[in-house]
C-alpha positions as CSV (number, residue, x, y, z in Angstrom):
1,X,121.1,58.2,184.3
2,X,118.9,60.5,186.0
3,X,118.6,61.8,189.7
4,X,116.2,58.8,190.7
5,X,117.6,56.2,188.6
6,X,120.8,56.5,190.6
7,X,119.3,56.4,193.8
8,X,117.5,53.5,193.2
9,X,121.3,52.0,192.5
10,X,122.3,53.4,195.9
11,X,119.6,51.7,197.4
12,X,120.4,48.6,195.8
13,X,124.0,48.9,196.5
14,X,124.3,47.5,193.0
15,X,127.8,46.8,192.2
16,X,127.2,47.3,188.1
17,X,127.0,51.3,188.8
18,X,130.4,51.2,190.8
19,X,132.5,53.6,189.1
20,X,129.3,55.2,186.3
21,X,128.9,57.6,189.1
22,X,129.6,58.9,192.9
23,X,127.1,60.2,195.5
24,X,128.0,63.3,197.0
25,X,125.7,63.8,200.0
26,X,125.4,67.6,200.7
27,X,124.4,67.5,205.1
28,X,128.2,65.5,205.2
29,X,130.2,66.6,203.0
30,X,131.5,63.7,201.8
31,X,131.3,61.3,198.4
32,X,130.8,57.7,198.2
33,X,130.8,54.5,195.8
34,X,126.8,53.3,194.9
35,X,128.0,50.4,196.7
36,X,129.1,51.8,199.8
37,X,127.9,49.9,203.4
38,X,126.8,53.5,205.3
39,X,123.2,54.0,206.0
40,X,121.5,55.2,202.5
41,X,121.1,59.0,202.6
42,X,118.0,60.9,201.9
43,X,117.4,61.3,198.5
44,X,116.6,65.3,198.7
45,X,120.7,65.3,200.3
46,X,122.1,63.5,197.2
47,X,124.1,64.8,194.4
48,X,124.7,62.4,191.9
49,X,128.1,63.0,190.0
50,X,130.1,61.5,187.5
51,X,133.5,60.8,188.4
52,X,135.5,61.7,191.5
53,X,137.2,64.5,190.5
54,X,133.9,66.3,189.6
55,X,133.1,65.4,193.4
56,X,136.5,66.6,194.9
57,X,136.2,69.8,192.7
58,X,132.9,70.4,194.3
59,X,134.2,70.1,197.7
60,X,133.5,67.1,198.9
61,X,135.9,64.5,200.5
62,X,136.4,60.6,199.9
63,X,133.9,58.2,202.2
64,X,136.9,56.4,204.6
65,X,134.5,53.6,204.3
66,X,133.8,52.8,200.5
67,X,137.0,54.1,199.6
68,X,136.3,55.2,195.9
69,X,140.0,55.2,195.2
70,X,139.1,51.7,194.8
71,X,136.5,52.5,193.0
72,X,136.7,50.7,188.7
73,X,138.1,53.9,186.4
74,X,135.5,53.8,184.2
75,X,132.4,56.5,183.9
76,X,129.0,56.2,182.5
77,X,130.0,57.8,179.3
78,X,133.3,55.4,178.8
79,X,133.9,55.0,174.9
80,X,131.5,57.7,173.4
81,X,134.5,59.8,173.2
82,X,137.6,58.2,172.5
83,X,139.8,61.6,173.6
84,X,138.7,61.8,176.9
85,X,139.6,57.8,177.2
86,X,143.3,58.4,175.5
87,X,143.7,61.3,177.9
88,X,142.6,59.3,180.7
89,X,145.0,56.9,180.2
90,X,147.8,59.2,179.8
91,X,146.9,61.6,183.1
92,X,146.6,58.2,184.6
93,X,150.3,57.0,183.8
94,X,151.0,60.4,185.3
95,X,151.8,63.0,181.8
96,X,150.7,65.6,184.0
97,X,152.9,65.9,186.7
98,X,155.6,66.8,184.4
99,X,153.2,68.5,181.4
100,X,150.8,70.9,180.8
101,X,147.3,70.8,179.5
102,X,148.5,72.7,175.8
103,X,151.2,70.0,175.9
104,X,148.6,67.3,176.6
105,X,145.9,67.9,173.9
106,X,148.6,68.5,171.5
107,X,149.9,64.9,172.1
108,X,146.1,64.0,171.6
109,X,145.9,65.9,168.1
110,X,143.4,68.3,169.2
111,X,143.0,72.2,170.3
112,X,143.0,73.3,173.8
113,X,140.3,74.4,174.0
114,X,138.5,71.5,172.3
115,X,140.7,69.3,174.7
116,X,139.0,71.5,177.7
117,X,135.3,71.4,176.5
118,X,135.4,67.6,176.0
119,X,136.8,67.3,179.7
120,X,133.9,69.7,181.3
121,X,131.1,68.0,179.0
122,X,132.3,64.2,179.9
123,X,134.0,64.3,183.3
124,X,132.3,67.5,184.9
125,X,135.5,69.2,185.2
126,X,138.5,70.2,184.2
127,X,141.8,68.0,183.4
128,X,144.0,69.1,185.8
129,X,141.5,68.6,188.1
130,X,141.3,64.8,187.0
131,X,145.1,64.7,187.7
132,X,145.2,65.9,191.2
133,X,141.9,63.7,192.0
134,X,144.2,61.0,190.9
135,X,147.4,61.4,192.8
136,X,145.6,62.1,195.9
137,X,143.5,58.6,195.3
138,X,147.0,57.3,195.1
139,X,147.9,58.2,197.9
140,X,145.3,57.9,200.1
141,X,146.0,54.1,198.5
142,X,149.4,53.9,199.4
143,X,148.7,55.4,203.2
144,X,145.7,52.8,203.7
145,X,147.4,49.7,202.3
146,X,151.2,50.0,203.1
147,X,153.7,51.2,206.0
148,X,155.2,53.5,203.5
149,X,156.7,56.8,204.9
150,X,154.6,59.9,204.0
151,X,157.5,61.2,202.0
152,X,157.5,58.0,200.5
153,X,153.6,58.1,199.4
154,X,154.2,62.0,198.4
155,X,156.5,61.0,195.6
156,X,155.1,57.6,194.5
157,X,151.9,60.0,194.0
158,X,153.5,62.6,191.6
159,X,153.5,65.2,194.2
160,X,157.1,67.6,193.7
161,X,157.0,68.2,197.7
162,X,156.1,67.2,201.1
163,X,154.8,70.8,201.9
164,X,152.7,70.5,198.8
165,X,151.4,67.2,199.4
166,X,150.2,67.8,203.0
167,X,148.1,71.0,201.7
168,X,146.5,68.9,199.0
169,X,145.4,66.2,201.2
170,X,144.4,68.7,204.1
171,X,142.0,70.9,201.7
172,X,140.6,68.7,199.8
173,X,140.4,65.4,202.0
174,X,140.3,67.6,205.2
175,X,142.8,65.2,206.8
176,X,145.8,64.8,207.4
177,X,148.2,62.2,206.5
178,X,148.4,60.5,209.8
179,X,145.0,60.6,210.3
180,X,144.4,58.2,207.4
181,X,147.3,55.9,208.3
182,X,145.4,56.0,212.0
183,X,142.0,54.8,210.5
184,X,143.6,51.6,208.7
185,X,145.8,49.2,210.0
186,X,148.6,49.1,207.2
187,X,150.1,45.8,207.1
188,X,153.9,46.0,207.4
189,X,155.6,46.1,204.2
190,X,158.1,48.0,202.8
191,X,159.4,49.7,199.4
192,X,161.2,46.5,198.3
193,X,157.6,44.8,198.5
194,X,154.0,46.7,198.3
195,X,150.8,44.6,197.9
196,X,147.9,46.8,196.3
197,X,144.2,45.9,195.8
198,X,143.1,46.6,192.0
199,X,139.3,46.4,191.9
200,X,136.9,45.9,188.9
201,X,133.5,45.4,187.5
202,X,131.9,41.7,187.8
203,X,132.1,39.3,186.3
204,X,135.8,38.4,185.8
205,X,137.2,35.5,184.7
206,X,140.3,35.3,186.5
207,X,140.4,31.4,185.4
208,X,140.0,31.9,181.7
209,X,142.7,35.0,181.9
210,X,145.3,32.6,183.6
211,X,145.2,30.3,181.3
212,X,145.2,32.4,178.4
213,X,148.6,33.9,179.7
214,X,150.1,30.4,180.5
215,X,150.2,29.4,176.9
216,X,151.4,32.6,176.0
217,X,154.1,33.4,179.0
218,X,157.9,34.3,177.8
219,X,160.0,32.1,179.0
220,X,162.1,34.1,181.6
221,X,160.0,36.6,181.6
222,X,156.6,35.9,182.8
223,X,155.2,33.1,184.9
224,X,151.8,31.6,185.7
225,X,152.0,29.5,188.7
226,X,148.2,28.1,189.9
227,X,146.3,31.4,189.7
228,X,149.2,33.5,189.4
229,X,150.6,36.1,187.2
230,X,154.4,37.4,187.5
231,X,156.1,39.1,185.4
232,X,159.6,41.4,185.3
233,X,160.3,44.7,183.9
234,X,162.5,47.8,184.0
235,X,161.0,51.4,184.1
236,X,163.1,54.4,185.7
237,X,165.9,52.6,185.4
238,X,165.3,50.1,187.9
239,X,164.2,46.6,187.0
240,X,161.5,45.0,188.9
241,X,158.8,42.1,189.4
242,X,155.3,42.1,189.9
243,X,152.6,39.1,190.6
244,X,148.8,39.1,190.4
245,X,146.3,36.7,192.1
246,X,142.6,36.9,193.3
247,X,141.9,37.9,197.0
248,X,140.6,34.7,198.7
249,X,137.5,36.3,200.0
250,X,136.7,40.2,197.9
251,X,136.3,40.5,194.5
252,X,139.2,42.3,193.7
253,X,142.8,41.6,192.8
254,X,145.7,41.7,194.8
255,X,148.9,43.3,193.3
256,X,152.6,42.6,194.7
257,X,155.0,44.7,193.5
258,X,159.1,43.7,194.1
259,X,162.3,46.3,194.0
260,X,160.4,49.0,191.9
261,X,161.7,52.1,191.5
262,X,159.0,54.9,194.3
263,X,157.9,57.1,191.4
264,X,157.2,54.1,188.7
265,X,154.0,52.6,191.0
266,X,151.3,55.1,189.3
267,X,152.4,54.3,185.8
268,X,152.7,50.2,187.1
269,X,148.9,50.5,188.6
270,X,147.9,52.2,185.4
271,X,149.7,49.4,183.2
272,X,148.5,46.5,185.2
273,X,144.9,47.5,185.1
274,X,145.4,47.7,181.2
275,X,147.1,44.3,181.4
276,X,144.0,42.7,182.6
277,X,141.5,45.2,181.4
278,X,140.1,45.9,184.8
279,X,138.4,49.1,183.5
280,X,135.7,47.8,181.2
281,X,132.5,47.7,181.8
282,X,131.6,44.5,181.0
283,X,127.8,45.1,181.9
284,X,127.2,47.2,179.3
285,X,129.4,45.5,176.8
286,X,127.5,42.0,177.2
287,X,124.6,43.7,176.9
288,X,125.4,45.4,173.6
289,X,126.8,42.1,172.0
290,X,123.9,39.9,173.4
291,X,121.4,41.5,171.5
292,X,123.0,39.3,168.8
293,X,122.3,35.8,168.2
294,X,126.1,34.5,167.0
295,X,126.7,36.3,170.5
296,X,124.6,35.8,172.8
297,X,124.7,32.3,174.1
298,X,128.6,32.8,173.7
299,X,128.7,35.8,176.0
300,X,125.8,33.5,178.7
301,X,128.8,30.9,178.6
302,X,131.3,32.9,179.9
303,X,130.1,36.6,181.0
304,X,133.4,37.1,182.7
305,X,135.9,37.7,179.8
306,X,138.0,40.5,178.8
307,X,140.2,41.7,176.5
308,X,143.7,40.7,177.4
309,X,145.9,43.8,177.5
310,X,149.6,43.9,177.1
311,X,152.6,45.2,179.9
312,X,154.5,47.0,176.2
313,X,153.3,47.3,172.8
314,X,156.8,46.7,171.4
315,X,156.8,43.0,173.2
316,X,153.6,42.4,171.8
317,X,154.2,43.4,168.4
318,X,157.6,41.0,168.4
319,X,155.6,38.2,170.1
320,X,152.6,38.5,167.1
321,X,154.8,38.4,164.7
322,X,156.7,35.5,166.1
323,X,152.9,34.0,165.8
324,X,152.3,34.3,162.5
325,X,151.5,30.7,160.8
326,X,153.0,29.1,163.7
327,X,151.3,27.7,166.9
328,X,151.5,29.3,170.2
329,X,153.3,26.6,171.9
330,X,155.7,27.4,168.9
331,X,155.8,31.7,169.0
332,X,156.1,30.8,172.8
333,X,159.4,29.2,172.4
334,X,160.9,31.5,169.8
335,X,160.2,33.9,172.4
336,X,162.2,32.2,174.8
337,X,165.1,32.1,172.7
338,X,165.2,36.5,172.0
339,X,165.3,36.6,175.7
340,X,167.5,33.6,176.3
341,X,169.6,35.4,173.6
342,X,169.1,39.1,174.3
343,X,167.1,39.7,177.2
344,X,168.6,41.4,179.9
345,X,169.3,38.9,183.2
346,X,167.7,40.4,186.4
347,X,166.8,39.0,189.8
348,X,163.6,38.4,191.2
349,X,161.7,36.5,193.9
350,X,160.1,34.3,191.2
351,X,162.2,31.8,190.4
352,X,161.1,31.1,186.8
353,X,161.6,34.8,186.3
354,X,165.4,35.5,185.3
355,X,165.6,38.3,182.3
356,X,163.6,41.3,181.0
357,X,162.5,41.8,177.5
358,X,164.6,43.1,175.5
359,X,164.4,46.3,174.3
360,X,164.1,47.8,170.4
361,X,167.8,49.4,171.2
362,X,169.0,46.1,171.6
363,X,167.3,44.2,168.8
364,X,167.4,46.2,166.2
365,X,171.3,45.1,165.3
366,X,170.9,41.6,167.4
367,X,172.1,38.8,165.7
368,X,168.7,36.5,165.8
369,X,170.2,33.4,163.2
370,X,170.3,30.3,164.5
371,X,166.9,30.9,166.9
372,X,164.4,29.1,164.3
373,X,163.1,32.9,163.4
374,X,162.2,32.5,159.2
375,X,164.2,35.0,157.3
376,X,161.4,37.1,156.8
377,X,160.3,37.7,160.8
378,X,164.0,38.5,161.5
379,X,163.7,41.2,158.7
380,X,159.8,42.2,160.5
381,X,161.5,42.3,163.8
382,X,164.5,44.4,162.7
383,X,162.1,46.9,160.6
384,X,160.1,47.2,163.6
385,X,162.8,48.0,166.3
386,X,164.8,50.4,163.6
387,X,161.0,51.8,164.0
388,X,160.9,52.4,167.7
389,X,164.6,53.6,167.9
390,X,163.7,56.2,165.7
391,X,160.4,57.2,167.2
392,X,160.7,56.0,170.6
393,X,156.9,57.6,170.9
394,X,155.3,56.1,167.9
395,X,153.0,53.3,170.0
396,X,152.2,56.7,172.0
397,X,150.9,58.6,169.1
398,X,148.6,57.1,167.7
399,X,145.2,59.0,167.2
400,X,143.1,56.2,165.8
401,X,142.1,52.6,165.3
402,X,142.7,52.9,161.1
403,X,145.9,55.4,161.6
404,X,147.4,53.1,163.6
405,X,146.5,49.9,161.3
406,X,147.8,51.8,158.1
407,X,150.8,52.5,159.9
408,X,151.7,49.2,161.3
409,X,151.0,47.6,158.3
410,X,153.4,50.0,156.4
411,X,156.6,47.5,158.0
412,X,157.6,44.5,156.3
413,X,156.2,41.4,157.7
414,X,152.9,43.3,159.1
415,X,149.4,42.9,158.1
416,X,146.3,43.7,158.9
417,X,145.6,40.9,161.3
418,X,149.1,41.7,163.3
419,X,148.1,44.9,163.5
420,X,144.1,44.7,164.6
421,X,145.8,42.0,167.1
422,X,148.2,44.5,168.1
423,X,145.8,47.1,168.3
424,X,143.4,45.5,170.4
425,X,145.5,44.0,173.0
426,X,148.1,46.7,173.2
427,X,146.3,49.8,172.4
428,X,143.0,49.2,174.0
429,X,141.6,49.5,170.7
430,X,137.5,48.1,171.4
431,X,137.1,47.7,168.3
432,X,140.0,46.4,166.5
433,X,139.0,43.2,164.9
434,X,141.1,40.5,163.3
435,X,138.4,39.5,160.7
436,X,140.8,37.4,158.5
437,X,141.6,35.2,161.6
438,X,141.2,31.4,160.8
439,X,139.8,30.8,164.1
440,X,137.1,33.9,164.2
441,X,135.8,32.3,160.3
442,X,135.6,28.7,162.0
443,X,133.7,29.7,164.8
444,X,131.1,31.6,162.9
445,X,130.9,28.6,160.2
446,X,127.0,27.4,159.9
447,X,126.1,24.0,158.6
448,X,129.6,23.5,157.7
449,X,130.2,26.6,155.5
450,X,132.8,29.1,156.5
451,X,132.3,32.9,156.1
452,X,134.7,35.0,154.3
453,X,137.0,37.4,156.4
454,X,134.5,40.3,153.7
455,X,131.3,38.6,155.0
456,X,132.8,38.1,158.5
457,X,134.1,42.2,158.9
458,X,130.1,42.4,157.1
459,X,128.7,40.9,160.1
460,X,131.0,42.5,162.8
461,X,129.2,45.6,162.2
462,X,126.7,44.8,164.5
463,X,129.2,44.4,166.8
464,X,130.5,48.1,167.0
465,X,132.4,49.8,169.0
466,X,133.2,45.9,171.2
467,X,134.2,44.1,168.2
468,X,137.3,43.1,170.3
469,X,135.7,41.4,172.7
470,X,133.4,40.0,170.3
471,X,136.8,38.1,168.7
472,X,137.4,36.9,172.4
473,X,134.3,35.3,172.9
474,X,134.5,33.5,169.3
475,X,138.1,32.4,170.2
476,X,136.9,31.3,174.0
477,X,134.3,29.3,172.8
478,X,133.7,26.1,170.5
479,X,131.4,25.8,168.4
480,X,131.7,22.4,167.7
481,X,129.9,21.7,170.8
482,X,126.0,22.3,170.8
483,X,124.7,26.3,172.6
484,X,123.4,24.0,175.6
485,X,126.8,21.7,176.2
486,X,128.7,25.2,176.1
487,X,126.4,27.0,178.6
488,X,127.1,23.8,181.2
489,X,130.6,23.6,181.1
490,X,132.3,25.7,183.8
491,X,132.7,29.4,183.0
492,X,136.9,29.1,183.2
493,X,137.2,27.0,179.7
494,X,140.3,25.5,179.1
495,X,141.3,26.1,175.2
496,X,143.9,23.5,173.5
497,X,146.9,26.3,172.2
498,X,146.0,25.2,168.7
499,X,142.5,26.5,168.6
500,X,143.8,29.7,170.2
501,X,145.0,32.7,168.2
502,X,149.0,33.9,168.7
């Protein structure tokens, strides 16, 4: 976009540019969201930026008003360079508050100074940069939103002192902690219980999400109650409970967090956006898949969806294997049974939520007879954890979409629909695609002819790099319903679990 291009945005206050780009507005100093409720600046004092760490190194501080630690974590370049994106995700789940750039870019396969060019060319500056633009957002979180003690927001941020945090904040928000805590009135919670707003880009279908995870929930270890999401888990040692829902009145989610260990909330923020794939920009997406026709009136029906993410790749992989030729309703309760089983029993607020998944340490000797499990998905499941007990950092290694297929579908019991599924929900992978899915060939059928899964991966070409959310929109919709009874029926469809996929 160029200079006036995004002032026209500002002016418009158009919420699809929140998060492509910040305004940095030279006569103040300070940087805001496109969307942000001040009086519009002149255009000759505007900077146009593109991401908030490019602002922050250029010495500006965070509008109090907009907030752009709010602001969607996605840029105007987001997936022309699949690097920057992996590294995103990692400095976001905070790898560099105990790691170094060298350390970082070798995790990502690449030189340093490859790693360092990419960062400059696509985010404006440098990584580490990035990192610290990301703690303090944190944190300036965490002092707006909850009664949290400032040493309490200095570690959950990644910062190794007090001292260190208070000169962060002080040069490059030119405030001081109190002072933020002063300009918002923190609603009284405590470390047992934080409530966090995640925002995203519109539309989102929180409706069509819900139900998607209903069918799908673990027994005992996720929940969907009306339009809420719990869940448990366990990181740092300490075993906790979150639960999503939509804010009655903003566009944004709400996020309560129960008994989680201080430092785990970055990487639990970072893992819930994921979840629910609050980073995408869907504007741009529906745009690319509506220029064709099989899409088009599917993505009209229901502009809000997303690509459902996953809270650990190892769950997911157990749970699409557990789905393999068998309904959900069916991989569901198999599921039930490994926790019931092996799962380990914690205690939450959410009733319905008594165990945590277990882990591949315990499954990869547990005793899984008896459950229902086929011979052949025990011996999948075993492979798999014997996998992850090994290389506890395989689901963190992998470079690419076909890497990580090949690899996956080097296990027994994995093929390449498991692992395009698993690859698209776990590893973010846009454009993994289960072509051979039964569902994806029904719902591209024309006058009553199926596709093969060659002809369908054929046609899918068009559909590069979103292919992903291309196979959500074919399994959202029905086609055995005409274009104009699909486009009437409200956006939030509800889909019977056997014409969903595992």
């Amino acid at each position: 976009m160029d200079h006036k291009s995004c002032y026209k945005a500002v002016l418009a206050r158009d919420r699809r540019y929140d998060g492509r780009f910040f305004t940095a507005v030279i006569t103040t100093g300070i940087y805001c969201r496109p969307i942000c409720p001040a009086r519009t600046p002149k255009e000759k004092n505007c900077l146009f930026l593109p991401s908030a760490a490019a602002a922050q190194a250029a010495g500006f501080r965070p509008c109090l008003r907009c907030r752009p630690e709010l602001s969607p974590n996605f840029p105007g370049w987001h997936g022309t360079s699949a690097t920057v994106t992996r590294a995103l995700r990692y400095i976001s789940e905070g790898f560099l508050n105990d790691h170094n750039i060298p350390q970082l870019a070798d995790k990502l396969g690449i030189g340093e100074r490859h790693f360092r060019r990419l960062f400059q060319k696509h985010m404006g500056t440098s990584a580490n940069i990035v990192a610290l633009n990301r703690r303090l957002s944190i944190a300036k979180q965490l002092l707006t939103e909850t009664s949290l003690s400032v040493t309490q927001v200095a570690l959950a941020s990644g910062f190794q002192s007090l001292r260190r945090f208070n000169d962060a904040l002080k040069k490059h928000f030119r405030l001081k902690p109190i002072e933020i805590k002063k300009h918002h009135a923190a609603p009284q919670n405590n470390a047992e219980s934080l409530t966090l707003q995640l925002s995203y880009n519109p539309p989102f279908d929180w409706g069509h999400m819900t139900n998607y995870l209903s069918i799908r929930a673990i027994p005992g270890v996720e929940a969907v109650e009306g339009n809420r999401y719990s869940r448990s888990f366990q990181l740092n040692g300490k075993s906790g409970s979150f639960t999503v829902f939509p804010h009655p009145d903003k566009e944004i989610l709400c996020l309560t967090i129960h008994n989680a260990a201080i430092p785990s909330i970055p990487l639990i923020l970072s893992r819930v956006r994921s979840l629910f794939d609050l980073d995408s920009n869907i504007d741009i997406i529906n745009h690319h898949l509506s220029a064709h026709p099989d899409m088009a009136w599917r993505v009209k029906a229901t502009p809000g969806l997303r690509v459902m993410g996953a809270w650990d790749p190892f769950e997911l992989t157990i749970r699409a294997i557990l789905g393999q030729q068998v309904t959900v309703a069916a991989a569901t309760t198999l599921s039930g049974r490994i926790v019931a089983r092996h799962g380990l029993i914690t205690d939450t607020p959410e009733k319905k939520i008594t165990h945590i998944f277990p882990t591949a340490q315990i499954l990869v000797d547990a005793d899984l007879s008896e459950l229902g499990i086929t011979h052949s998905r025990i011996r999948a499941i075993h492979h798999l954890a014997r996998m992850l007990v090994d290389d506890p950092l395989f689901f963190q290694r992998a470079t690419n979409l076909d890497d990580f297929v090949s690899t996956l579908c080097h296990l027994p019991g994995i093929g390449p629909w498991t692992a395009n599924y698993v690859a698209m929900r776990a590893m973010k992978e846009t454009d993994a695609f289960p072509g051979s899915d039964l569902i994806l060939l029904k719902r591209m059928q024309k006058n009553g002819k199926r596709p093969t899964a060659r002809k369908l991966e054929t046609i899918s070409e068009d559909w590069r790099p979103w292919r992903a959310y291309a196979a959500m929109y074919l399994w959202a919709n029905d086609t055995g319903n005409t274009e104009q009874d699909i486009c009437q029926k409200n956006s939030s469809l509800i889909i019977s679990t056997q014409k969903l996929a595992p």
